[in-house]
MARVO-486065 format. One line per field, with one value per residue: x, y, z of N, C-alpha, C in turn; residue number from 1. Coordinates in Angstrom, 3 decimals, decimal comma, padded with zeros to 6 digits. Example, Ala and Ser with C-alpha at 12.3 -4.5 7.8 and 13.67 -1.06 7.14 Angstrom:
BEGIN
nu <- (013,190; 012,850);
nv <- (-005,690; -002,250);
nw <- (007,800; 007,080);
cau <- (012,300; 013,670);
cav <- (-004,500; -001,060);
caw <- (007,800; 007,140);
cu <- (013,200; 012,900);
cv <- (-003,300; 000,030);
cw <- (007,800; 007,870);
nuvex <- (1; 2);
END
This chain:
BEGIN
nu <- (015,359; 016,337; 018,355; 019,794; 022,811; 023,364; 026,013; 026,061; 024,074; 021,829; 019,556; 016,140; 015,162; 012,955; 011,475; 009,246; 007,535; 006,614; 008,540; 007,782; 007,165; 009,110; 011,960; 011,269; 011,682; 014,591; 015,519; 015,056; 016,775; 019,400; 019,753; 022,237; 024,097; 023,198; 022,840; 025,230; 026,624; 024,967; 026,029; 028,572; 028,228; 026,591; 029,040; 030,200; 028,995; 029,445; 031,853; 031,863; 030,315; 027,808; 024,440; 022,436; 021,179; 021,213; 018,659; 016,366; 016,880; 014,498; 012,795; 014,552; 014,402; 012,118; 011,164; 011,599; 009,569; 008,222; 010,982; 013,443; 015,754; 016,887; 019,543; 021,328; 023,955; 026,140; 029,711; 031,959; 034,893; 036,646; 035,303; 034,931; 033,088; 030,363; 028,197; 027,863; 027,957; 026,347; 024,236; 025,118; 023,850; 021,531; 020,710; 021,330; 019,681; 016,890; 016,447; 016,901; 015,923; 017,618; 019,998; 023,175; 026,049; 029,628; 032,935; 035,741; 037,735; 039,107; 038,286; 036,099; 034,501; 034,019; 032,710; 030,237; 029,078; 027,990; 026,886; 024,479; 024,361; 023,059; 020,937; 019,062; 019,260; 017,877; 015,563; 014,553; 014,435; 011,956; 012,094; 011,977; 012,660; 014,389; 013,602; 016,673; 016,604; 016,809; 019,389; 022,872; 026,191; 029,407; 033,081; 035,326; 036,953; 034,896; 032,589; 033,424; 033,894; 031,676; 030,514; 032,342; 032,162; 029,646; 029,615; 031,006; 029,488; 026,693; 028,380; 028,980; 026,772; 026,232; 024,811; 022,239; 019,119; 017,322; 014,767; 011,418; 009,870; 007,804; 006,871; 007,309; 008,914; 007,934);
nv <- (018,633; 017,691; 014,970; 012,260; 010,645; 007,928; 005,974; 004,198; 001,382; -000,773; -003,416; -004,885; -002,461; 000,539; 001,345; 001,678; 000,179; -000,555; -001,550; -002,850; -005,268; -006,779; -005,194; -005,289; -008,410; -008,229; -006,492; -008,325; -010,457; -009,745; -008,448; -008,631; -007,726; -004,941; -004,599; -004,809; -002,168; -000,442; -000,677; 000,049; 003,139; 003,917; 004,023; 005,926; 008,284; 008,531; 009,163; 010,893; 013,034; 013,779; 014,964; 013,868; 011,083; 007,555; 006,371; 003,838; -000,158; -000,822; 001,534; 002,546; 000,624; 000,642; 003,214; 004,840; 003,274; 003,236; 003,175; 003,801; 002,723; -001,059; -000,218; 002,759; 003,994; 006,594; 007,726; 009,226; 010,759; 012,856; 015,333; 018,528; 020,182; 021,350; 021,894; 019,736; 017,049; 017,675; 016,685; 014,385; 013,045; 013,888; 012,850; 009,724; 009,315; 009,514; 008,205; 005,411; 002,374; 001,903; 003,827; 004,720; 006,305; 006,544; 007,392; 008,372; 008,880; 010,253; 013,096; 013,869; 012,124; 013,269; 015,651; 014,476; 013,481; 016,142; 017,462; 015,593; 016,065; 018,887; 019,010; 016,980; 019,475; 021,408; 020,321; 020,033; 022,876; 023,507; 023,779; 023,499; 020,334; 016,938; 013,253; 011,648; 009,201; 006,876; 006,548; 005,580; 006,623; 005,880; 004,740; 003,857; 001,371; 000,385; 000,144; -001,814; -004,390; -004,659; -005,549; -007,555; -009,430; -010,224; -011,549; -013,580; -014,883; -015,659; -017,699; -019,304; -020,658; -021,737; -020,325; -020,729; -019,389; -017,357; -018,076; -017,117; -014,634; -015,057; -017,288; -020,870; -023,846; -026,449);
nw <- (115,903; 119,541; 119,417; 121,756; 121,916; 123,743; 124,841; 125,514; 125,170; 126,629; 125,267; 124,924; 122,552; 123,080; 120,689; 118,901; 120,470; 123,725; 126,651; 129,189; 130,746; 130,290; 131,034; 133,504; 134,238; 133,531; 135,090; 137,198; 136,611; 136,555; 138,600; 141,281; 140,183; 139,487; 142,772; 143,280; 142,011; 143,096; 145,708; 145,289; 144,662; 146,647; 148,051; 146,918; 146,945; 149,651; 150,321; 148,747; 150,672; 150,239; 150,723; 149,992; 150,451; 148,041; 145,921; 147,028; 146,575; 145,546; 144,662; 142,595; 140,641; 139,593; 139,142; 136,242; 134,090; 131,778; 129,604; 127,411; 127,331; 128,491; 130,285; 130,198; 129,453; 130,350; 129,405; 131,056; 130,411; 129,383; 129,448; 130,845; 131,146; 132,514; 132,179; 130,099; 131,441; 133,129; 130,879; 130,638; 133,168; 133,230; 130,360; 130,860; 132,768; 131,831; 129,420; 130,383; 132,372; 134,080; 134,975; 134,438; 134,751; 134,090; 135,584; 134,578; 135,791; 139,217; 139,094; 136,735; 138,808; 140,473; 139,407; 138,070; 140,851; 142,359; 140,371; 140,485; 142,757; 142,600; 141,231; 143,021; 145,202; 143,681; 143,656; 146,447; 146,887; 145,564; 142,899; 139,303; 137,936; 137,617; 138,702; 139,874; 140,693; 139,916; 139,321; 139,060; 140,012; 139,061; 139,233; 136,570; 137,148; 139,523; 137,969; 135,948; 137,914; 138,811; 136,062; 135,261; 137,592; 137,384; 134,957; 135,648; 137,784; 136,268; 134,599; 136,050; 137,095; 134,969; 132,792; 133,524; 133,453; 136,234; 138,370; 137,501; 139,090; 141,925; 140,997; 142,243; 142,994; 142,604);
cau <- (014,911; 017,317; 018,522; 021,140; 023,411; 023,736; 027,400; 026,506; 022,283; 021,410; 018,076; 015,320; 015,214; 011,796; 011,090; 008,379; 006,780; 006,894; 008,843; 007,793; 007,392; 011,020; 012,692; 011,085; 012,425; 015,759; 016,276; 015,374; 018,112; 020,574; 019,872; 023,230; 024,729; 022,705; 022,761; 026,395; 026,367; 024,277; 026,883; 029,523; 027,199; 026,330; 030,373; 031,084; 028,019; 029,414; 032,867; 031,702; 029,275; 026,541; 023,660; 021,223; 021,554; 020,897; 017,299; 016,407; 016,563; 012,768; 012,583; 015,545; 014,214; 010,850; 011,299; 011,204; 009,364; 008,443; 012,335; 013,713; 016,514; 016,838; 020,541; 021,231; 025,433; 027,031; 031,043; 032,670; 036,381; 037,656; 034,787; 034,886; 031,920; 029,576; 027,035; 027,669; 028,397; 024,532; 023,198; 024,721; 023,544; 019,677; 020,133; 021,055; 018,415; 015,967; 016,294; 017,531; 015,549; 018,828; 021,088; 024,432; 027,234; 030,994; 033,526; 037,018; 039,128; 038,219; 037,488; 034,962; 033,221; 033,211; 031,852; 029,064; 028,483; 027,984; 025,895; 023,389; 023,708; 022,565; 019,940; 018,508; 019,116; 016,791; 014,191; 014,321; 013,733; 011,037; 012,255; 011,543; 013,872; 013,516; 014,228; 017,549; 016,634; 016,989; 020,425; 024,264; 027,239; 030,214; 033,862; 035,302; 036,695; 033,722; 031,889; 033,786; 034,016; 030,044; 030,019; 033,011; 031,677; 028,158; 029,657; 031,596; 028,390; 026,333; 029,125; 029,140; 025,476; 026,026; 024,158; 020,661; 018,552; 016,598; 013,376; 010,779; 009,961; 006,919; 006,925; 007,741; 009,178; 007,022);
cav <- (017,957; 017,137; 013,538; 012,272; 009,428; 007,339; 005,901; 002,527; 001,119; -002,544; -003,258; -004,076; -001,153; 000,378; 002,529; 001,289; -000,493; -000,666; -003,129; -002,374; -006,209; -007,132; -004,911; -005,627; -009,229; -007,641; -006,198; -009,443; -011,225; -008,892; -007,886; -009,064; -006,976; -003,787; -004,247; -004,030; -001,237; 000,604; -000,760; 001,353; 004,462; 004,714; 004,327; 006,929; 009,321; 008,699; 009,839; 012,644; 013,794; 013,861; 015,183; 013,246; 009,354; 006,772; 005,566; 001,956; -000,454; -001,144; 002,799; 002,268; -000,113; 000,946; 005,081; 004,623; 002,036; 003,646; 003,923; 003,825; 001,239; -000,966; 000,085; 003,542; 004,006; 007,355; 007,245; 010,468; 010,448; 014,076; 016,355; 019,069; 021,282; 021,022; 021,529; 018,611; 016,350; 017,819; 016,248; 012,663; 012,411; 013,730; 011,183; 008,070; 008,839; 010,009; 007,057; 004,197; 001,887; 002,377; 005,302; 004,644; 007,038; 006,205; 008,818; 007,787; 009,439; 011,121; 014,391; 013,290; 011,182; 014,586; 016,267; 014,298; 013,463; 017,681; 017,380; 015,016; 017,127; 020,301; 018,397; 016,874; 020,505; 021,940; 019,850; 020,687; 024,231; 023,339; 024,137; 022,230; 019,720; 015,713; 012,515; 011,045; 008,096; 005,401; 007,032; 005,482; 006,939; 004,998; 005,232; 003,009; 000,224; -000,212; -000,329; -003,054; -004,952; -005,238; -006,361; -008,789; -010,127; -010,852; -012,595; -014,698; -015,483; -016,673; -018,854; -020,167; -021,002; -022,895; -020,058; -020,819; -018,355; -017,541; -018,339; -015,481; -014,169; -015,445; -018,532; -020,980; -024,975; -028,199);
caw <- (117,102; 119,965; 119,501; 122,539; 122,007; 124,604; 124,598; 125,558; 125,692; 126,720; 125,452; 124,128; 122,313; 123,149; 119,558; 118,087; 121,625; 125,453; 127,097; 130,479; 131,714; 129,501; 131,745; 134,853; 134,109; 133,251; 136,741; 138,432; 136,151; 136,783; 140,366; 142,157; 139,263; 140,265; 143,642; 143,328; 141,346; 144,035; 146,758; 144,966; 144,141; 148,064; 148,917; 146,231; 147,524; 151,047; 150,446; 148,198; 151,572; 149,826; 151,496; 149,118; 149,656; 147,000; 146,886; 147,511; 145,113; 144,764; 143,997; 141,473; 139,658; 139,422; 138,312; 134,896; 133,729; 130,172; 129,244; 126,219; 126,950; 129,869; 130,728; 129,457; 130,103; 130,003; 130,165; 130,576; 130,036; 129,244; 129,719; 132,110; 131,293; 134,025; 131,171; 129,263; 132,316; 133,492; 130,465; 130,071; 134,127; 132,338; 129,461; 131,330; 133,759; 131,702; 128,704; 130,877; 133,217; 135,059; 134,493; 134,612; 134,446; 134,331; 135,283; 134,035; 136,648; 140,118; 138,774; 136,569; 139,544; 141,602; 139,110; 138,109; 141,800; 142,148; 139,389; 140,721; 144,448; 142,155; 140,943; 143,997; 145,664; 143,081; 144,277; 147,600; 146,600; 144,851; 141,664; 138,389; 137,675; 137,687; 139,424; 139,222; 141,705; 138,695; 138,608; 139,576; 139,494; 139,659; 138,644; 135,846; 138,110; 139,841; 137,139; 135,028; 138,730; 138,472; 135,331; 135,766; 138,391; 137,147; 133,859; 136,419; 138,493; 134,966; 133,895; 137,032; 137,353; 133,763; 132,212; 133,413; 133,688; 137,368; 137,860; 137,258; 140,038; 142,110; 141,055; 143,592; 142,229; 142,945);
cu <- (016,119; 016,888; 019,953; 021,313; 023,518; 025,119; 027,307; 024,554; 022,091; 019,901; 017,394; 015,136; 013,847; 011,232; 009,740; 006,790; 007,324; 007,749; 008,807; 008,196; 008,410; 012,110; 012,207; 011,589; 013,710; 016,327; 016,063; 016,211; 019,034; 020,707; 020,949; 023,967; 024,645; 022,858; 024,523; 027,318; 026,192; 025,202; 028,110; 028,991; 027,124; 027,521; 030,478; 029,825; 028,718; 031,420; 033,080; 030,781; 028,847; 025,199; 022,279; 021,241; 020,589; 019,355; 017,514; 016,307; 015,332; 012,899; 013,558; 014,841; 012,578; 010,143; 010,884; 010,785; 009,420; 010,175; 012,576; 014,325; 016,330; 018,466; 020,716; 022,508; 025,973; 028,750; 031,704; 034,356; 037,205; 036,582; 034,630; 034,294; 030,842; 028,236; 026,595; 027,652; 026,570; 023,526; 023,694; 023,775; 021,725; 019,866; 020,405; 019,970; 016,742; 015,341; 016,544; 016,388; 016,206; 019,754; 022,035; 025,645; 028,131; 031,688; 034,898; 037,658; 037,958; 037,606; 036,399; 033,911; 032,894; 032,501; 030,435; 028,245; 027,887; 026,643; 024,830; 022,757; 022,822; 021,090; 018,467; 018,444; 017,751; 015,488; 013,784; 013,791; 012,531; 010,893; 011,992; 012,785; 013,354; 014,343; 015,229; 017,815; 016,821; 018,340; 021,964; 025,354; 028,569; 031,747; 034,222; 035,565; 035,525; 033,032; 032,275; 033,861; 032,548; 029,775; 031,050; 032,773; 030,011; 028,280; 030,077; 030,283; 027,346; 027,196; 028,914; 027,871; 025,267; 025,110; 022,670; 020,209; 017,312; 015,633; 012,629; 010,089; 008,277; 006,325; 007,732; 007,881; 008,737; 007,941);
cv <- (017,373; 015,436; 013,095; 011,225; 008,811; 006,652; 004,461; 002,088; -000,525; -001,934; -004,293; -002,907; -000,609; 002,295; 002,608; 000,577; 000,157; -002,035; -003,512; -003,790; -006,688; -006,799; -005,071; -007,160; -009,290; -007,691; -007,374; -010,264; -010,665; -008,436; -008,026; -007,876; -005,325; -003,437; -003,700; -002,677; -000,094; 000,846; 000,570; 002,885; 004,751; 005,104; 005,895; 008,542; 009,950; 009,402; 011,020; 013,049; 014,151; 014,241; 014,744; 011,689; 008,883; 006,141; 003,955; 001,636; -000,980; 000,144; 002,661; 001,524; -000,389; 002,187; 005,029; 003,937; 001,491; 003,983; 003,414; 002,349; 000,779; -000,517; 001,407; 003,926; 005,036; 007,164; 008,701; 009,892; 011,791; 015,323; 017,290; 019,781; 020,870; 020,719; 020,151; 017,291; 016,543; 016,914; 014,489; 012,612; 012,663; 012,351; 010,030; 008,067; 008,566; 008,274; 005,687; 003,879; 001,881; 003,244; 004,815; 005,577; 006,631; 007,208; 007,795; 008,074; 010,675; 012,662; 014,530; 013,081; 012,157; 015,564; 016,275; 014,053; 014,880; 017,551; 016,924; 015,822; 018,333; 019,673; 018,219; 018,441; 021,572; 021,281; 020,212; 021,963; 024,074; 023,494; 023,208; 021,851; 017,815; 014,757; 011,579; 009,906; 006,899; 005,632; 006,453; 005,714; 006,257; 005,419; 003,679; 001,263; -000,360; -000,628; -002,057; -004,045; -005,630; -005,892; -007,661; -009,842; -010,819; -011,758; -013,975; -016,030; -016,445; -017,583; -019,903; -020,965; -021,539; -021,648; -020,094; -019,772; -018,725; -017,510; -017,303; -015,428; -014,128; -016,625; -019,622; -023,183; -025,921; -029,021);
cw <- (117,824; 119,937; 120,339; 121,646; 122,948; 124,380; 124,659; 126,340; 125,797; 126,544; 125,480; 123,760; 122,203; 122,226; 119,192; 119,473; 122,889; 125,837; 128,769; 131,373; 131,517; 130,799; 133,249; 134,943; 134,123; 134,729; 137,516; 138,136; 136,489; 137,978; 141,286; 141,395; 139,817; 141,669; 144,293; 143,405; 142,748; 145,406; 146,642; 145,018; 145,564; 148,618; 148,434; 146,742; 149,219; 151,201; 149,720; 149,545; 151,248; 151,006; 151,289; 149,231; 148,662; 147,239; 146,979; 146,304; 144,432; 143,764; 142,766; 140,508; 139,039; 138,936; 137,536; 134,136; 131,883; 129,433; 127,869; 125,862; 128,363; 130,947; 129,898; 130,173; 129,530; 130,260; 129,896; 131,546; 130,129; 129,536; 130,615; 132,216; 131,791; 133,211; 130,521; 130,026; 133,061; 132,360; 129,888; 132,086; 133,763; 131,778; 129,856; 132,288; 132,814; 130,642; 128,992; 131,758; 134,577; 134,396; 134,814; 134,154; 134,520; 134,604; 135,825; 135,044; 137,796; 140,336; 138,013; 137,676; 140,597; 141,232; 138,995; 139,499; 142,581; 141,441; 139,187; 142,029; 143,566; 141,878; 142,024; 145,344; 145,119; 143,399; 145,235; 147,788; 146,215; 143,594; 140,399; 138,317; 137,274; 138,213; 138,930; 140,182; 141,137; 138,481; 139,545; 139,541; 139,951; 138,807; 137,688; 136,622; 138,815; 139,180; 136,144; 136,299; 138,838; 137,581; 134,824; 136,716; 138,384; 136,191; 134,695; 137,258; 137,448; 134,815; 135,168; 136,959; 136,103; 132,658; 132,310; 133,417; 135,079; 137,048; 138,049; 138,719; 140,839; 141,903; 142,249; 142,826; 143,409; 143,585);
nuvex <- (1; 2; 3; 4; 5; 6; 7; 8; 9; 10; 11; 12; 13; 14; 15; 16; 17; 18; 19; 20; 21; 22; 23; 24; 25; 26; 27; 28; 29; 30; 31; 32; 33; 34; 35; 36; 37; 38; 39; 40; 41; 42; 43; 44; 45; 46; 47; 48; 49; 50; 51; 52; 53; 54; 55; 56; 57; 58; 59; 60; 61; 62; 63; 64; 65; 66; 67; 68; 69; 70; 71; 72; 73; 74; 75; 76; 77; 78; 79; 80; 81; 82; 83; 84; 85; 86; 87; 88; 89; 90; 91; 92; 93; 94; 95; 96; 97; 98; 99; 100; 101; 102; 103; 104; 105; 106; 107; 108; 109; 110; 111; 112; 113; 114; 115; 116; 117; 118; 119; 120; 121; 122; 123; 124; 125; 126; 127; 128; 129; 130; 131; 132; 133; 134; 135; 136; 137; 138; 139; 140; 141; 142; 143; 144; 145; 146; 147; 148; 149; 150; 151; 152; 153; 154; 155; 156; 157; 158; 159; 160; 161; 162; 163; 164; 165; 166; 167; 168; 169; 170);
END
């Protein structure tokens, strides 16, 4: 039976259960984080001329609800087979609440950005395939810039945690 690895999973780890409302909590803690994230992902779409933009981040964060983990982080580094580069951008989409790819160096981040156009091209055809709208691709800087910058924002804020969302303080 195929079993991926993921390279790098924030969870709850959802084996045994669902954690559907966990991670819908998740993304509203982390949302400055993501939306970051997505900031980079549209630059790096827009200077690859992409013909697919990024969806929104309701749709993002709402794709997969059943996922496995709620961060699901590929990092490619040396790979250059289009094959194997096709299936971390599957398994972070597919097992993540958010997909995240890394690509170490700008041949990497043109590949996998290729790799998501083929994707979203096959749809258009009508062909089978599946949605990689939960999906960001970013290069390593960016990436560690998101999550440098979100530890910065917690510390700052003392660590609290925001308030859940719909609630509204007396």
């Amino acid at each position: 039976m195929y079993s991926p690895a993921i390279d790098l999973a924030v969870g709850p780890f959802a084996v045994d259960r669902q954690y559907i409302d966990e991670y819908d909590l998740m993304v509203t803690w982390s949302r400055s984080m993501l939306l970051e994230m997505l900031r980079y992902f549209k630059l790096n779409l827009r200077e690859f001329r992409s013909n697919y933009p990024a969806a929104a981040f309701d749709r993002i964060r709402r794709l997969n609800p059943n996922s496995r983990f709620f961060l699901a982080i590929e990092i490619e580094r040396r790979n250059r087979s289009m094959k194997y580069l096709n299936g971390s951008v599957f398994n972070s989409s597919v097992f993540g609440r958010i997909g995240i790819v890394v690509a170490w160096d700008q041949d990497r981040l043109e590949d996998l950005l290729r790799a998501r156009e083929n994707f979203e091209y096959l749809g258009d055809l009508r062909k089978n395939t599946f949605n990689t709208n939960n999906l960001l691709i970013l290069n390593k800087v960016q990436f560690a810039q998101s999550v440098e910058r979100a530890a910065e924002r917690a510390e700052h804020q003392g660590r609290r945690k925001p308030r859940r969302p719909g609630r509204r303080r007396k």
